[in-house]
N, CA and C of each residue as an Amber inpcrd file, in Angstrom:
protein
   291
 -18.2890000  -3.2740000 -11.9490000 -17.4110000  -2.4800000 -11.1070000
 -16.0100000  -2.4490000 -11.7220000 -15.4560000  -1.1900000 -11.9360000
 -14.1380000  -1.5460000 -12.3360000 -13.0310000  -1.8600000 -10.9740000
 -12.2330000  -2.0640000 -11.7510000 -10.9340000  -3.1690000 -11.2450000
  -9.8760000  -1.4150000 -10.5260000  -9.9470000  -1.8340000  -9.2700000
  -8.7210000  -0.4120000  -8.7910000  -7.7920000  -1.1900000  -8.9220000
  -6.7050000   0.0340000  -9.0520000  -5.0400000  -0.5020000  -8.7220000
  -4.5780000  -0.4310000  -7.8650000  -3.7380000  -1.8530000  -7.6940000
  -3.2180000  -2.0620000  -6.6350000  -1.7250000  -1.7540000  -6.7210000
  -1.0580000  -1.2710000  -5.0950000   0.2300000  -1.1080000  -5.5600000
   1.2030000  -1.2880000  -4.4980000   2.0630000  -2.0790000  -3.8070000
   2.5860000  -2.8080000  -2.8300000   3.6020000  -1.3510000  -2.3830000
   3.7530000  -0.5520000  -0.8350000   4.4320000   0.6210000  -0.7580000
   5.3130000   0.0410000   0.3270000   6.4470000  -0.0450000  -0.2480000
   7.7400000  -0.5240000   1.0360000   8.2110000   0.4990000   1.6560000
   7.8990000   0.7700000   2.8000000   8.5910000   2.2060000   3.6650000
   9.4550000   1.9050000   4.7850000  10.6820000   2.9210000   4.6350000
  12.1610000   2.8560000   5.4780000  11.1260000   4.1260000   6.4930000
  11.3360000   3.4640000   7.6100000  10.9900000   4.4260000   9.0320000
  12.2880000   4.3090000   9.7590000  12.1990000   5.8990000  10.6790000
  12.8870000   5.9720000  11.0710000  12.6620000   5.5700000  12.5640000
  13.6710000   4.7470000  13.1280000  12.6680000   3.5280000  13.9600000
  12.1290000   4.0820000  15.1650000  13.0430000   4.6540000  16.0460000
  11.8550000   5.9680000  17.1390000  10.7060000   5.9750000  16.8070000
  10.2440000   6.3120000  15.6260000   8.8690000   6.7790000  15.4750000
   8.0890000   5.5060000  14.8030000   8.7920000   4.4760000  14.7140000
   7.6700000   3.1090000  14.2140000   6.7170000   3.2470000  14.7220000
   5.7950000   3.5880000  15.7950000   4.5200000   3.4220000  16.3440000
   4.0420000   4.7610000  16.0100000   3.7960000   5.4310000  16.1180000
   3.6180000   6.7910000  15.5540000   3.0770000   6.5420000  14.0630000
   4.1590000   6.2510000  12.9550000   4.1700000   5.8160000  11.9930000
   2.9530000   5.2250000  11.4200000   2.9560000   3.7180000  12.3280000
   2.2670000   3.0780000  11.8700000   0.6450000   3.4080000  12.0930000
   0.5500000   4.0390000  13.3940000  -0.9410000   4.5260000  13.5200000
  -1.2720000   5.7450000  12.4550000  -0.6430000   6.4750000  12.0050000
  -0.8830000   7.6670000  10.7520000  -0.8750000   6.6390000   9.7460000
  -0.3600000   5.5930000   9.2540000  -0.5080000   4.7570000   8.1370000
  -2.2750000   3.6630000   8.2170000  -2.5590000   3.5120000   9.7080000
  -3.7180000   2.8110000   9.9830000  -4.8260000   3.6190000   9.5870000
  -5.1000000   5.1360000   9.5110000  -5.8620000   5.9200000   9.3900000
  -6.1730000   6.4620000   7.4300000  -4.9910000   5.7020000   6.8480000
  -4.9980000   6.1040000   5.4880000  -6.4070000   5.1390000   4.8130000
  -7.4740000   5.5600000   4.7550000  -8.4420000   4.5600000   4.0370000
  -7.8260000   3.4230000   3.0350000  -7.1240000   4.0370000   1.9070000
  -6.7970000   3.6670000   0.4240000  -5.4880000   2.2290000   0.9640000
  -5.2020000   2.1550000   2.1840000  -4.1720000   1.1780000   2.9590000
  -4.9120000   0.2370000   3.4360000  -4.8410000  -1.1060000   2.1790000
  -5.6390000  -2.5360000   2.5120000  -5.0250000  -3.4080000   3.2990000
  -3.4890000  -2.9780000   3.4160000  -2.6870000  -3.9270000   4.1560000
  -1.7400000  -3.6180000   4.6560000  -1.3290000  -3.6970000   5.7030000
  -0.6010000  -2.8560000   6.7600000   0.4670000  -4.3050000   7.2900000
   1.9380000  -4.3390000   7.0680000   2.5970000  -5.0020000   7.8500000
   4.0860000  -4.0900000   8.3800000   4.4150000  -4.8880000   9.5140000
   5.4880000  -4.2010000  10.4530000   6.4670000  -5.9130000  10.1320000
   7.7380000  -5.2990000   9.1670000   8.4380000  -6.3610000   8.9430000
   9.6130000  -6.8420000   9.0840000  10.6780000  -7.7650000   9.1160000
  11.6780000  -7.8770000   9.1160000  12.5470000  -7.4190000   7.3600000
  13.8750000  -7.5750000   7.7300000  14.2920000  -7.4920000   5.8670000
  14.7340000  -5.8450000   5.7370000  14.9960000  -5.9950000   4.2990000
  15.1630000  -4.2500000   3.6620000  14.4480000  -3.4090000   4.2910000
  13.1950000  -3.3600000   4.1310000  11.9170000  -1.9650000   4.7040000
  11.6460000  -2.5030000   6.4320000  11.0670000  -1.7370000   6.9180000
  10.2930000  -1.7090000   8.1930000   9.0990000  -1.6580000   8.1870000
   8.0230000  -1.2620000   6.8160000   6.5590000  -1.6200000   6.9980000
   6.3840000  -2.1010000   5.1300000   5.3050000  -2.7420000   5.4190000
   5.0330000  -3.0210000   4.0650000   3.6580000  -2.6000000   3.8780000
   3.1310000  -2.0880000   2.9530000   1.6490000  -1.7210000   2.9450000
   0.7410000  -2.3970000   1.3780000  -0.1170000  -2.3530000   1.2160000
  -0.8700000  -2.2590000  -0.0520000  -1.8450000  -1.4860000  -0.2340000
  -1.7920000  -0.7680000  -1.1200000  -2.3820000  -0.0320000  -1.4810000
  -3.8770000   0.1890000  -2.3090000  -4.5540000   1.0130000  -2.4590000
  -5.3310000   0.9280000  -3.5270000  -5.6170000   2.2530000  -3.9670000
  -5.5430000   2.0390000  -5.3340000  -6.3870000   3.6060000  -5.7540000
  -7.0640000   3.8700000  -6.9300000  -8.0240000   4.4000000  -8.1210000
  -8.9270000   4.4740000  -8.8290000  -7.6950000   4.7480000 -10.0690000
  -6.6610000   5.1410000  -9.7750000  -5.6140000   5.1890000 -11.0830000
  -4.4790000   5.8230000 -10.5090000  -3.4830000   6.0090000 -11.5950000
  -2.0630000   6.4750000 -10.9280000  -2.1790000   7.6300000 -10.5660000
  -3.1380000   8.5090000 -10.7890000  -3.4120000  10.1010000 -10.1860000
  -3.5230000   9.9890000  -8.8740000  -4.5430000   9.2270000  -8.5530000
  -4.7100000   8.9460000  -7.2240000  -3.8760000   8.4440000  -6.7250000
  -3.0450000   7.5180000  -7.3450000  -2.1770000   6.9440000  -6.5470000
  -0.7190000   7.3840000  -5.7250000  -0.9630000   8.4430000  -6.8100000
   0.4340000  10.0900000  -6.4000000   0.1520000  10.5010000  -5.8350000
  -1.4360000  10.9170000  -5.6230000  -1.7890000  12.0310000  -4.5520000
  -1.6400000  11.3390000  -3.1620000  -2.0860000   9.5600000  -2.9390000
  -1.7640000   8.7940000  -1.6380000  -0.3490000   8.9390000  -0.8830000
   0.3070000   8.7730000  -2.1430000   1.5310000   8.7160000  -1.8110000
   2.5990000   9.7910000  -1.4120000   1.9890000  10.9770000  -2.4690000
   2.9990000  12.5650000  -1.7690000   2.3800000  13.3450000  -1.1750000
   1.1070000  13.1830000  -0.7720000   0.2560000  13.9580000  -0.0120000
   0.1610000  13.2300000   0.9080000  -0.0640000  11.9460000   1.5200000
  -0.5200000  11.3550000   2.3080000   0.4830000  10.4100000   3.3020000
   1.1630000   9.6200000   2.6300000   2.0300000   8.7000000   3.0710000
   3.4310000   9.1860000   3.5500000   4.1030000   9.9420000   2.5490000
   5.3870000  11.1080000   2.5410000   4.9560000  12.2180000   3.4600000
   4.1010000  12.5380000   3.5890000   3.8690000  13.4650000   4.8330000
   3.8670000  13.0830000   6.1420000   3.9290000  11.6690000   6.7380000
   4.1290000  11.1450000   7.9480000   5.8460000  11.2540000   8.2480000
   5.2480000  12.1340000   9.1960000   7.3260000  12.3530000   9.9270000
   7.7770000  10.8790000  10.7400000   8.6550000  10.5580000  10.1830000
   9.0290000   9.3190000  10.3540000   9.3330000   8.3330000   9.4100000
   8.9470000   8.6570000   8.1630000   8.7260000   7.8580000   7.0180000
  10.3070000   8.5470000   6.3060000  11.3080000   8.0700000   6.3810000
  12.4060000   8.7380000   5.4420000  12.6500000   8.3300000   3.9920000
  11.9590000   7.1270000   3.5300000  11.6490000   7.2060000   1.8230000
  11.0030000   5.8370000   1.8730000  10.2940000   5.3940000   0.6720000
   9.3580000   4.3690000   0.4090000   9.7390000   3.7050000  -1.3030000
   9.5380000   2.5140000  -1.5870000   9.6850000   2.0180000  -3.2660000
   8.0840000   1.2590000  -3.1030000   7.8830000   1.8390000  -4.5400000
   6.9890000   1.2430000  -4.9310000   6.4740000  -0.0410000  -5.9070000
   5.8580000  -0.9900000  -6.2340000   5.4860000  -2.0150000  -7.0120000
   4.2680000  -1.7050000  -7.6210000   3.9840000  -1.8580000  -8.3130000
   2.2160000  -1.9890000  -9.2380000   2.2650000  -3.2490000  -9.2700000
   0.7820000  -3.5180000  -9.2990000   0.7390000  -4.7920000  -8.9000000
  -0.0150000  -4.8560000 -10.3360000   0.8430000  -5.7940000 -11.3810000
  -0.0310000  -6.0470000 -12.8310000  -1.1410000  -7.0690000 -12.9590000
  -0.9510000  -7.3430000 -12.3000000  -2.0260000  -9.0500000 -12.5150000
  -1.8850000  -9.9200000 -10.8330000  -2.6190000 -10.3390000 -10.7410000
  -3.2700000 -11.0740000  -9.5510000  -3.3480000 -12.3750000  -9.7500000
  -2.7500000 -13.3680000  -9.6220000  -2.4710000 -15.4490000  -9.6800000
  -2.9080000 -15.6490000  -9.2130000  -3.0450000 -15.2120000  -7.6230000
  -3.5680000 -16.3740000  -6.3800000  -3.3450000 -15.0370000  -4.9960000
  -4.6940000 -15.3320000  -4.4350000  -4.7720000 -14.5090000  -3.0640000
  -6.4960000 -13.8820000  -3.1750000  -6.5900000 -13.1190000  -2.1200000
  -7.9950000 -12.8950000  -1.4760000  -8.3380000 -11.8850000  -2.6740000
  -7.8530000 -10.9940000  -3.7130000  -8.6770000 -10.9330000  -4.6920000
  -8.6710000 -11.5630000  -6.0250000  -8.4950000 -12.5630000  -5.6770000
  -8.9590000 -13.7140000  -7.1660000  -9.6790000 -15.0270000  -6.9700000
 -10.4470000 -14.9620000  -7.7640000 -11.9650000 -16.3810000  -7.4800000
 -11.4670000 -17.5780000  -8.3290000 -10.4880000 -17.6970000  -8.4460000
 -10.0050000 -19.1860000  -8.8080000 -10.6010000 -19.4000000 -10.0320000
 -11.0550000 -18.8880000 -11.1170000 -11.2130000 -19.3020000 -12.5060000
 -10.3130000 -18.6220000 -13.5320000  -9.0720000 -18.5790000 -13.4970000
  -8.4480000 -17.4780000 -14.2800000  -8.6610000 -16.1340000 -14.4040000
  -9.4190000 -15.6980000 -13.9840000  -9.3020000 -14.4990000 -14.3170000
  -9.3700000 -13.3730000 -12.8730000  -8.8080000 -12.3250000 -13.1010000
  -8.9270000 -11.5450000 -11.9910000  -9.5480000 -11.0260000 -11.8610000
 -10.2460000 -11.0960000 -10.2410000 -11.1250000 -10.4970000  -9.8020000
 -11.1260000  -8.8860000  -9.5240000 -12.1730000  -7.8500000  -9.3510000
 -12.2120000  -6.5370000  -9.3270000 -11.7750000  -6.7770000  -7.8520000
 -10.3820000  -5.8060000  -7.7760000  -9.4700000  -5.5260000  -6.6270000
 -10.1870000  -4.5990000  -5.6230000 -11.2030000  -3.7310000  -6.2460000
 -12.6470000  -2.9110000  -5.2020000 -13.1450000  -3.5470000  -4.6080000
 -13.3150000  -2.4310000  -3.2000000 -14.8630000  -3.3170000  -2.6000000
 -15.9370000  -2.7620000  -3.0090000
């Protein structure tokens, strides 16, 4: 199986519509992780997608189209140390289910 990319999406909401928001963000399949946070951003998400094509199309088709969302930064996630996709022998595990 190959390995998808992962990619951490920090989004500034505009706060009225936090609930709104966040249920159009619950409905995005390619969204493995969904948090409502304190700090810089107001949601934090993770992402997944089969390559950076896809990962543009999540993001300006999909994510940027929720009214409420007034801009987002993104991370790629290069490598995986420690967490629910890595099996503890060095090496990283395929980020797919």
């Amino acid at each position: 199986m190959m390995a998808r990319m992962l990619a951490f999406v920090d989004i500034f909401v505009d706060s009225p519509s936090m609930d709104e928001v966040v249920d159009a963000l619950k409905r995005i399949p390619n969204i493995e992780e969904l948090y409502e946070v304190t700090g810089e951003f107001d949601v934090v998400t993770l992402v997944s997608a089969t390559d950076i094509e896809e990962f543009r199309d999540i993001l300006k088709n999909r994510i940027l189209k929720i009214k409420g969302i007034k801009s987002t930064v993104s991370a790629m996630v290069l490598y995986t140390h420690k967490g629910p996709r890595f099996n503890g022998d060095a090496k990283p595990r395929p980020s797919g289910r």
